[in-house]
N, C-alpha and C positions, 0 to 999 in steps of 0.2 A: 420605646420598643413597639413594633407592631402587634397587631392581633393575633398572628401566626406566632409569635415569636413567646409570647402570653399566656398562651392555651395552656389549661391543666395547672396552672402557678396561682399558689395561694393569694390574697390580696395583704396578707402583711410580710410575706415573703419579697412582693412586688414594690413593697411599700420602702423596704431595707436597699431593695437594690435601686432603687429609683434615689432614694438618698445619696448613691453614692456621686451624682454629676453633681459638678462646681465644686467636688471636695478638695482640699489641697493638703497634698502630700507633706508630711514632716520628716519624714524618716530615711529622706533616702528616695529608690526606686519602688519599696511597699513597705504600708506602714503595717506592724503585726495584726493594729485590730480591722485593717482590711482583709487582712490576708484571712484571720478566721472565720469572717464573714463568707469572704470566697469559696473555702472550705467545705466550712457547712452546708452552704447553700447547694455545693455539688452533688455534696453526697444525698443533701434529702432530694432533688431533683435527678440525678443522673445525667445533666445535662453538660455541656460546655458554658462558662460563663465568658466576656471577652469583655476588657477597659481599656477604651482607647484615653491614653494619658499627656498633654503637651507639654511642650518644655518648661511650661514653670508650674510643672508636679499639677497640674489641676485635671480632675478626670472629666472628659469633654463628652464621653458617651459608653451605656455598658450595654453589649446585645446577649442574650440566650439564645445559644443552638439546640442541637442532639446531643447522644451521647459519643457521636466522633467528629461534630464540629461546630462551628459560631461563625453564621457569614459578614465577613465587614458589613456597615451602613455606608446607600450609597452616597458618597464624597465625591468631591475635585480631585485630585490627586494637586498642590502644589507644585507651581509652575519654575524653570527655575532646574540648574544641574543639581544642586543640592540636595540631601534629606530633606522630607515632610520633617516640621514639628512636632508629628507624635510618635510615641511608641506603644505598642501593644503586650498586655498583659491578659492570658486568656490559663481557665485551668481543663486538665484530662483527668476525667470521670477513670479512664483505664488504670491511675496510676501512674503511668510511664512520664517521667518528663522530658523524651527527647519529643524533638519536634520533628514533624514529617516534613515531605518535599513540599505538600500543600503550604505549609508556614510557612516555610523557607521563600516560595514563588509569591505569598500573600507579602513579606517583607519587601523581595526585590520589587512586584509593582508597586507595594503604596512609598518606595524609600521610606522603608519605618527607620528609626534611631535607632531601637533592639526590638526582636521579639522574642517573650517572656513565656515558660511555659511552665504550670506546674502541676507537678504530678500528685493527684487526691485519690488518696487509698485510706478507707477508717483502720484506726489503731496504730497508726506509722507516723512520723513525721514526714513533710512535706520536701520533695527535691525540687531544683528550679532544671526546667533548661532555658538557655540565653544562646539569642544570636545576634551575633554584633558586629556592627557594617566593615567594611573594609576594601579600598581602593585596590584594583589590580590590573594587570595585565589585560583583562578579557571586559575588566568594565567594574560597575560595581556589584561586588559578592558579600557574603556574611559566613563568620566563624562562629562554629558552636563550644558549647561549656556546658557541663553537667555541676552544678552546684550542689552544697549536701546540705546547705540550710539559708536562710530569711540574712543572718547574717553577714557569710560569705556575698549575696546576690548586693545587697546595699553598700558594701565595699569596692562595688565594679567602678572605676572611673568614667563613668558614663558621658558626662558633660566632655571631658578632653579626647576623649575616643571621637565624637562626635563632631566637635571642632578641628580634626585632625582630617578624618573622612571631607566635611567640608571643603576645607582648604587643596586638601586634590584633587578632589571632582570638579572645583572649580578651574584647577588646572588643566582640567583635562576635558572640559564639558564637549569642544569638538569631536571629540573620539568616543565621548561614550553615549551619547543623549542623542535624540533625534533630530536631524535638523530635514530643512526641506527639500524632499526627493531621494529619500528614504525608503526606502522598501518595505511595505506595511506586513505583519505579520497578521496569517490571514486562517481564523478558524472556520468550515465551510459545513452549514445544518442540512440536513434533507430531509424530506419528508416521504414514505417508502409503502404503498399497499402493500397488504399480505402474501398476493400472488407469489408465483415463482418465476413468471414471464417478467413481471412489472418488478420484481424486483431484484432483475439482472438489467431490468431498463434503466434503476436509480442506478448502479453501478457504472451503466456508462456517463448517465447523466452527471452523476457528481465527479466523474473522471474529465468531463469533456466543463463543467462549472471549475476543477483546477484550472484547467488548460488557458479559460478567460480569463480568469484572477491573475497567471502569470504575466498575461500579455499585456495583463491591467495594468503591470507592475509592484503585486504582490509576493509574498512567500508564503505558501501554504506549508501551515503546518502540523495539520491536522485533519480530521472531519466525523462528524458527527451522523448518524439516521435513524432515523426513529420511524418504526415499522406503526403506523394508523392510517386509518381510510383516508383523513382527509386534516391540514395542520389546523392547528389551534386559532380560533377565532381573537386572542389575545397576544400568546404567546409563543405561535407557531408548533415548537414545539411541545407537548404535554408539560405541565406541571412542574413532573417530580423529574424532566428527561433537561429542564432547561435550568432548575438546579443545580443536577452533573454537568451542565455544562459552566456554571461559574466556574466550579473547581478546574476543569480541565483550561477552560482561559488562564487560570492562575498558574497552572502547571507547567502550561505551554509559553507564557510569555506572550498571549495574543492580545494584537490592539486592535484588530477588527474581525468582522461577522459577518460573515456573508449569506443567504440563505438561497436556497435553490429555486424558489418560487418566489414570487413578484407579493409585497409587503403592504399593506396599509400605514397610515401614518399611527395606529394606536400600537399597532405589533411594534412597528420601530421603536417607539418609546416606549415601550415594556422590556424590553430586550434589554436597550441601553439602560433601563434605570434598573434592571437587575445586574446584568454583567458587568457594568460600569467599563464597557467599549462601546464605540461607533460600528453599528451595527448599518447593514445595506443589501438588497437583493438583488440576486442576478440580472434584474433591468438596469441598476445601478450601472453596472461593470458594462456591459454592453454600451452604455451611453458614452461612460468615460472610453471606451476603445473608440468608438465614433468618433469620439471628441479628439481623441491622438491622429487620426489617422485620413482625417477630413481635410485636403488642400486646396479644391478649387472652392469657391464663391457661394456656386449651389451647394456642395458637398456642404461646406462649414451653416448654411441657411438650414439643411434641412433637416444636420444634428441639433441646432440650435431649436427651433420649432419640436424635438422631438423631447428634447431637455424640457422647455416648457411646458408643452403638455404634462410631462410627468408629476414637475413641481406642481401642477395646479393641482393634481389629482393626489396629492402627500401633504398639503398644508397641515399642518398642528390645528387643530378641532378646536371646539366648544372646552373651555376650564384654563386653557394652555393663554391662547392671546386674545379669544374671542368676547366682548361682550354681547350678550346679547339683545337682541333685538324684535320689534314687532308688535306683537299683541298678546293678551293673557297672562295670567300668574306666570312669573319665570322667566318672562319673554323682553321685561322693562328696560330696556337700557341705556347709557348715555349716547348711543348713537354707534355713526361707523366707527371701527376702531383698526386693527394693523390688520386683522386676516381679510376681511372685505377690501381694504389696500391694496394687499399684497394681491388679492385675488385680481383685483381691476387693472393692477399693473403688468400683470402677468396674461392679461385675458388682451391686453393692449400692444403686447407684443407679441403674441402669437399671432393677430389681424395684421400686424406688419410684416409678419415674417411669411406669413400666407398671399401678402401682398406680393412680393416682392419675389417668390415662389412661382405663382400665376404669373409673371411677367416673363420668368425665365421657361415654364411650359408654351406659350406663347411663342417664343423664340423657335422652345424646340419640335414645337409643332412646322412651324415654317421650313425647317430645316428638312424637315420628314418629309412634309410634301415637296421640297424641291428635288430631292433625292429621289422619289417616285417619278416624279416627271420626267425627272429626264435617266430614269429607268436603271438607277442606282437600289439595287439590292444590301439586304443587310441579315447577317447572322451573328445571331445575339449566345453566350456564352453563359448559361446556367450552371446553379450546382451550390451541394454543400459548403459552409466555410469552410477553406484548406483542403480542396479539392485537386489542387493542381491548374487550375484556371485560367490563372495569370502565364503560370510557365507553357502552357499550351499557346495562350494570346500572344505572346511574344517570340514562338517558333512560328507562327503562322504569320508575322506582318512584321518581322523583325524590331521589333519596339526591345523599349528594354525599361516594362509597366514595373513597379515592386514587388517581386517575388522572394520568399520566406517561408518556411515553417511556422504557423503562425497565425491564430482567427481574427476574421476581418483584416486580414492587411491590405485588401483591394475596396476601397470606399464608394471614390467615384469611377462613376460610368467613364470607361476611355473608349472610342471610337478609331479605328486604323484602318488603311487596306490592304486587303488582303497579298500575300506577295503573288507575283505577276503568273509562276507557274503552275500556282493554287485557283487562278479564274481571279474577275473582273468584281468585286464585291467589296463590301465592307465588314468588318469583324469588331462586335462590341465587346467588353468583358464589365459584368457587373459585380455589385455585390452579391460575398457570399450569406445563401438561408442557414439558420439555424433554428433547433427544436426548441421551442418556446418561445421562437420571436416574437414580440405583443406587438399588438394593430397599431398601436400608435406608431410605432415604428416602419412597416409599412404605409400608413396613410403619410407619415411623416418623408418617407424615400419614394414616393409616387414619381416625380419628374428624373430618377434617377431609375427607377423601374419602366417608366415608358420607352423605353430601348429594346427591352423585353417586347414590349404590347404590338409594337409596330413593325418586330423584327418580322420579314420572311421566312424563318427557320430557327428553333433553338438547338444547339447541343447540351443536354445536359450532361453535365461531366461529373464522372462519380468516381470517388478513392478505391481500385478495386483492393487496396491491400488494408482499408479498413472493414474491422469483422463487423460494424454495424451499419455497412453500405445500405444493405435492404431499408435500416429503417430510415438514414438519410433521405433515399431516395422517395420514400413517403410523404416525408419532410418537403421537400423540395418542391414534391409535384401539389402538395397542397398549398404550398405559397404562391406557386403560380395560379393555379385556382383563385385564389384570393386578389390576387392582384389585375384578377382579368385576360390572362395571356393561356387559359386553357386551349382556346384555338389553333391556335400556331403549330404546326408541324413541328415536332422535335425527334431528337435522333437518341439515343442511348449512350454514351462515351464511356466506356470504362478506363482510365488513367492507372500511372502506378503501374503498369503489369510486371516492370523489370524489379518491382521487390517484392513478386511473387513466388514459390518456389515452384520450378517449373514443369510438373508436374499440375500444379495449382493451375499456371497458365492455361496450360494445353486444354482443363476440364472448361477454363470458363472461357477461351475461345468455341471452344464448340456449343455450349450453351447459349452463347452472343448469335454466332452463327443461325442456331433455330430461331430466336427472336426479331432478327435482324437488327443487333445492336452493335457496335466495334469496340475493339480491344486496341489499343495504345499504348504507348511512354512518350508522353510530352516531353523529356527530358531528353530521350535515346532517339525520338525519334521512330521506334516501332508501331507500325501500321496504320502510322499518318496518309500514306498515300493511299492506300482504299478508303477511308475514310473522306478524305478531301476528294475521290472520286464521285461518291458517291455524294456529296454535297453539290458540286459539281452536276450531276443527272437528275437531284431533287430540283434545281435551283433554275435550273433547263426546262424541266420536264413542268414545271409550276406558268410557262409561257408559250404562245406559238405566234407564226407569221400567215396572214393571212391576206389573200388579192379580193380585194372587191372591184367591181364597175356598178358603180350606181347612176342609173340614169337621169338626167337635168333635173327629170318631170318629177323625180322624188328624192327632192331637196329633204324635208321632214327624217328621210331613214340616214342621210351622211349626216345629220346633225345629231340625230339620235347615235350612231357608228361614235362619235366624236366623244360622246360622254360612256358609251362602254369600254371603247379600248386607244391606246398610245396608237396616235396617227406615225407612220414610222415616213412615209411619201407620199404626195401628191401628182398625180399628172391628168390633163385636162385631154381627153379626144374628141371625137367626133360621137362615138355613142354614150358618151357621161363620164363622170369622173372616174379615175384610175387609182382606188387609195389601199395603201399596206398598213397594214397594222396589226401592232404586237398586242395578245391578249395575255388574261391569267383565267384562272380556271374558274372564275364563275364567268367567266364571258358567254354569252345568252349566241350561239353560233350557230342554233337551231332559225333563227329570227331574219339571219342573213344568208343564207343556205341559196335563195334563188339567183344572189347576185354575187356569188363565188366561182372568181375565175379559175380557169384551171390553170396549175404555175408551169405548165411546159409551154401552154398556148400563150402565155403571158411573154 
């Protein structure tokens, strides 16, 4: 028994029930002079007491709860379609012997053999209640029974019920047990300030943490938030808040845990060794969606290097696998051992993956400057996950990229052009931002974000039919900050408008109108073409033609001409050279002012 579990228990109180492991049963399923022991013990305590018992009657462990429950010790759960080994026998301080839905869900996940409940009330005899397995239709359930005494309950044919249950489960283990690619049941924590702003902002956030978990290939089936400044240095959640959260896993049938903010490796295994699930944080699921939805070369490099990172940064500590090492009391150790390993191997593959990264920036740098050169423009496609992105990218350059309902379905960078009565350009669509995204993730999709940095133009494109566009658009605009591409001329897109009501429409057309932002349906096709004009007049307007004659005698300024702006012609006269050329707007045109021809006399 732990410390917690201790508190306030006498030491020869402690001393009787500590007795009772390795004892082995005679009687049946309880022998009388346990059961008085149980008894008594309840009533001077007030507590839950609980004996978990294996199949050849020997009791393997007894824990003390409160007075309305006794939490299992954490276990493996036996691998395997069949019943665990043991069965549990726990008593209620209330009296009552039926069992609640908490038993009942403690039974289905540990496949207990029965669970045993009995009702301790001073000056009464004791009731049992039993619940005992039974194959069905829907998987495995358990039936109850109200028993009226010690002898009835040691009548139960326990063993053949048991062997009975077995033999169908094994029958049946494809249909009822998990096999792999399985849909994880998925309970979702949050962590929630007191505000009233911030916490309609957890509201969206843990709606928009389902959203990933689904795509992840989960089933959420629940969620939990806990209103404090800031989670728990241990346990994420408080204390007494990750508690009710056992129950509610047992309740709910959940195998995993998700949490809204990014975990250290000591909170994960605090989690897991209370709740007894695989616990993971929303970096988690975002990696695995990378990981689904990564096709090309780079794409699959740069989820791969982002996986890395993370693992390096979650290693299991000091106690777990680590010896220690160096110098000083405490520090002695046999040497390197698995986590310095694991560290080196992992710090080894990121230098390759960074390698081999770098090679493909390289490429795409050349690509950029050839494109420049020979005076190929490019508008690069920002925005929220699930913004409508893709389905825009694919009206404008008739591609047919992956479009879905659905975060992160657009990975990698695709590159197209533009269709022909849209203008002479290229059109990128990248991935989509989201709120919380961590820098390794960015540092990690750098060569897949430089499409962004070099574009001529962004559109950022926002859901207008979602209610938390404003703060998407936040979002958005602070990852481009971060990645470098504040510079770049962007344009405002609001998408979606055809599932606005149109009334709605009309308000935020004219509000677009004051900003100079546009209003669209990527889908419908609505107000695509002022849009694409006005891409069109930026995309124009960002270059000009220009006639120089520079005289023989001032070689020095056509060579300097040469590294300001795209030489468009050459021709040679009699008063010096004849050259055109196309500028952008920092073109220095004050510099060449003396030797600008006029284009009529030209």
């Amino acid at each position: 028994m732990t410390d917690r579990q201790t508190d306030g228990i006498r030491r020869t109180v402690l001393k009787k029930l500590n007795a009772l492991k390795k004892t082995k049963l005679t009687e049946g399923i309880l022998d009388p002079d346990i059961l008085t022991l149980l008894h008594d013990t309840t009533l001077q305590l007030n507590r839950e007491i609980l004996l978990l018992i294996n199949d050849r009657g020997i009791v393997e462990d007894v824990c003390v709860g409160d007075a309305t429950s006794a939490r299992f010790p954490a276990r493996t759960t036996s691998g395997g379609p069949g019943l665990s080994r043991l069965r549990a026998i726990h008593t209620h301080p209330s009296g009552s012997p039926v069992l609640s839905e908490e038993d009942l869900s403690s039974a289905r996940q540990e496949r207990l053999q029965a669970m045993i409940a009995i009702g301790v009330k001073a000056g009464t005899s004791d009731r049992f209640g039993i619940a005992l397995p039974l194959c069905t239709a829907d998987g495995l359930s358990y039936r109850l029974s109200i028993l009226p005494d010690l002898k009835t309950l040691n009548e139960v044919p326990l063993s053949a019920c048991v062997h009975r249950v077995n033999r169908d489960l094994r029958k049946t283990m494809d249909q009822f047990y998990h096999t792999e690619g399985e849909r994880e049941r998925a309970l979702l924590l949050g962590v929630a300030p007191t505000s009233r702003t911030e916490a309609i902002a957890i509201d969206d956030s843990m709606n928009e943490l389902a959203r990933l978990a689904t795509t992840a290939g989960c089933t959420v089936v629940g969620q939990t938030v806990q209103n404090r400044l800031q989670p728990d240095a241990l346990t994420y959640l408080g204390k007494g808040k990750i508690l009710e959260t056992v129950r509610t896993v047992q309740n709910l049938n959940a195998n995993l845990i998700i949490t809204n903010d990014e975990l250290v490796s000591s909170q994960i295994a605090t989690i897991e060794t209370l709740t007894g699930v695989k616990t993971i944080d929303r970096t988690t699921v975002i990696l695995d969606i990378f990981a689904r939805h990564a096709t090309t070369r780079e794409g699959k490099l740069q989820v791969e290097l982002a996986q890395q990172r993370y693992r390096l940064s979650h290693l299991k500590g000091l106690g777990l696998v680590l010896s220690r090492t160096g110098g000083g009391i405490g520090t002695r150790g046999p040497g390197e051992k698995q986590l310095e390993t694991d560290r080196r191997h992992i710090r080894r593959q990121v230098d390759e993956l960074r390698r081999q990264l770098n090679q493909t920036v390289k490429t795409n740098t050349l690509s950029a400057k050839r494109r420049s050169k020979n005076h190929i423009r490019t508008v690069s496609l920002v925005g929220y996950t699930n913004s409508g992105k893709s389905t825009l990218f694919n009206t404008l350059t008739e591609s047919d990229v992956a479009m879905k309902d659905g975060l992160f379905v657009t990975l990698d960078a695709t590159v197209r052009k533009i269709r022909p009565q849209y203008g002479r350009y290229l059109l990128s669509d990248t991935v989509g931002f989201i709120e919380k995204l961590p820098h390794d993730l960015i540092n990690a999709f750098q060569t897949t974000l430089s499409e962004v940095q070099s574009a001529d133009l962004l559109l950022h494109v926002i859901d207008a039919a979602n209610p938390n566009a404003a703060r998407h658009i936040d979002v958005v605009q602070q990852v481009t900050r971060d990645i470098g591409a504040q510079g770049v001329d962007c344009l405002l897109v609001y998408n979606k408008v055809d599932k606005l009501l149109p009334s709605a429409a009309d308000g935020l057309r004219l509000r677009a109108k004051r900003t100079g932002a546009f209003v669209i349906s990527a889908r419908t096709g609505d107000g695509l073409p002022e849009l694409m004009a006005a891409v069109s007049d930026h995309l124009n307007g960002q270059t000009q033609i220009y006639t120089y004659l520079i005289p023989y005698a001032d070689s020095k300024v056509l060579a300097r001409l040469h590294d300001d702006a795209d030489i468009i012609n050459t021709a040679y006269t009699d008063a010096g050279t004849r050259v055109s050329v196309r500028s952008g707007r920092d073109f220095p045109a004050h510099l060449y002012l003396s030797y600008q021809e006029d284009p009529h006399e030209a």
